[in-house]
N, C-alpha and C positions, 0 to 999 in steps of 0.2 A: 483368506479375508476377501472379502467383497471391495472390488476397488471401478472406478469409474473409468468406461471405455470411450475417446474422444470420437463426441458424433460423427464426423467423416470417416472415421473406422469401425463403426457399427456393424457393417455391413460381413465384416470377417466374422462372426458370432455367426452367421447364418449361411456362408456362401457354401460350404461344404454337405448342406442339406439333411442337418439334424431334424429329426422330430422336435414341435414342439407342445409345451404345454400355453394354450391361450387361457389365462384367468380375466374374469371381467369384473363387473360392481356397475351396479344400477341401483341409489338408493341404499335398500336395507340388504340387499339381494348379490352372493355373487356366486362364481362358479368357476369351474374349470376345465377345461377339454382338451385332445389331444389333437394337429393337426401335422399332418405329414406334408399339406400341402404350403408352405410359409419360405417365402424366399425374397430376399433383396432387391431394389429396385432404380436406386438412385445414391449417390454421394452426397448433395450440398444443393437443395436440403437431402437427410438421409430417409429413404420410403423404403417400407415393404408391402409386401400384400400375401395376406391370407386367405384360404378359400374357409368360408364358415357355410354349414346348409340352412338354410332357412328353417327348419323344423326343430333346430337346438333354442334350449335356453341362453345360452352362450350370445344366440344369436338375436335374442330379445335384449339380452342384457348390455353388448355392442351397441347396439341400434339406438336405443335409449340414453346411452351414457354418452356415445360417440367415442370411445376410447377403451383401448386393451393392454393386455400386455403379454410379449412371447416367452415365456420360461424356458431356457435348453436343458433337460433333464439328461442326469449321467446314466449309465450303465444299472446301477443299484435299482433305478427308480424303472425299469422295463415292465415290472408287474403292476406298479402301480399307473402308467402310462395305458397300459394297455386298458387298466378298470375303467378309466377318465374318460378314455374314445370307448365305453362297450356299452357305457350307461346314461340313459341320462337324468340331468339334473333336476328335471323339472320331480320325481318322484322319489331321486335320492341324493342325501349333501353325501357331496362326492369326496368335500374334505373332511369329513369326520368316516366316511368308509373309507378311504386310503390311508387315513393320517398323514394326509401329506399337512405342511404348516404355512401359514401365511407371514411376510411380513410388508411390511408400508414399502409402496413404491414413493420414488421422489417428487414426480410433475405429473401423475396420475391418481384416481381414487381406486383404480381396480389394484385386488393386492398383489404381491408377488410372491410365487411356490420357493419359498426356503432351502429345500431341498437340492435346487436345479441349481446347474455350475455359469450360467452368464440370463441375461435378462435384457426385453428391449421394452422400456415402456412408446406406447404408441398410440398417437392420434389421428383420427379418422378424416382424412379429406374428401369434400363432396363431392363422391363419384355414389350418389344413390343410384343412376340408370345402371352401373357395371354390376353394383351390392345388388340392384334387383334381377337381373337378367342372368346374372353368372356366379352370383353368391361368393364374388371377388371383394375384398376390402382393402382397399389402398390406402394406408397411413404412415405419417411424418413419424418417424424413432424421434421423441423429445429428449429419450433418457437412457443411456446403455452401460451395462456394471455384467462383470464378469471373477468368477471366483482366481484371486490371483497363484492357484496352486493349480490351473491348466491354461490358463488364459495372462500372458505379460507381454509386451513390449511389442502389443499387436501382433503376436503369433498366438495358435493353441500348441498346447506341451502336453500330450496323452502316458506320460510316464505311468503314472498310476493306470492300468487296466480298469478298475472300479471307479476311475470316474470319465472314462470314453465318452464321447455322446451316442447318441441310438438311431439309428435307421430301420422304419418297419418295413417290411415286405408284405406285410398280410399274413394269414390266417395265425396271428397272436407271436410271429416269429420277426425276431429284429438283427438286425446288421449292427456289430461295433464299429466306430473309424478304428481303421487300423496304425499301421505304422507312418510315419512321418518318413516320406524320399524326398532329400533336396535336390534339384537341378545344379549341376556345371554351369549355366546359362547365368552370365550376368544379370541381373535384372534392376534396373534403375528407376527411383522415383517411390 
């Protein structure tokens, strides 16, 4: 079940460095892509930033709307990850060749991939000099929801192997996270 992750803990969705899926919506218009480069940035407010290239649809459709959303797709979804970053949208819907499924995000219009185990919806703050110069997008997590059969009580739980999340390496090969090591080390706070 899909359960809501508290905005100052957003950030544990991302810090391990999953691939993700960026869906966007502009209008009538949206889409999907895969980005390896999406990582946390702040707590209170909570920011990430993703690197999008200027040459994607994706990247029209961010720009326009001002607003995305990171999908963290499990282990299942590696084939269909890898179609979403190979192609692009401007020539093919990417959600009707993958089948992946959409459903309504909560504080955003762009939708969110179904299929994926946690979700940050997110809004674009103006950093247009960085978005032009380095094809960096820095935005506030309005909204964070994560699948509660990997993700509870601000931990992830990888019990199930099929739904790990996925690390690409390149040329179409991806990394599972692996096992869970706790530390000895108290850790307070």
């Amino acid at each position: 079940m899909r359960v809501d992750v508290p905005l100052a803990k957003s950030y544990l969705l991302l810090n391990h460095g999953p691939v993700t899926l960026v869906s966007s919506r502009c209008g009538a218009r949206s889409n999907v892509m895969a980005a390896s480069w999406a990582m946390p940035l702040d707590f209170d407010p909570p920011k990430v930033a993703v690197v999008i290239d200027r040459s994607t649809l994706t990247r029209e459709l961010v720009g326009g709307s001002r607003e995305f959303a990171l999908n963290i797709p499990p282990r299942a979804l590696a084939d269909a990850t890898l179609a979403v970053g190979s192609v692009s949208g401007r020539g093919t819907d990417k959600w009707a060749a993958t089948q992946l499924t959409t459903m309504p995000a909560t504080r955003i219009a762009a939708p969110l991939v179904a299929e994926c185990i946690a979700w940050l919806e997110c809004r674009l703050l103006d950093e247009q000099d960085v978005e032009c110069r380095h094809d960096l997008f820095v935005a506030e997590v309005v909204a964070a929801s994560a699948d509660d059969r990997v993700f509870s009580a601000g931990r992830w739980n990888f019990a199930d192997a099929g739904l790990r999340t996925i690390h690409y390496v390149a040329g179409g090969q991806f990394f599972c996270t692996g096992e869970t090591v706790l530390s000895q080390v108290q850790v307070t706070g």
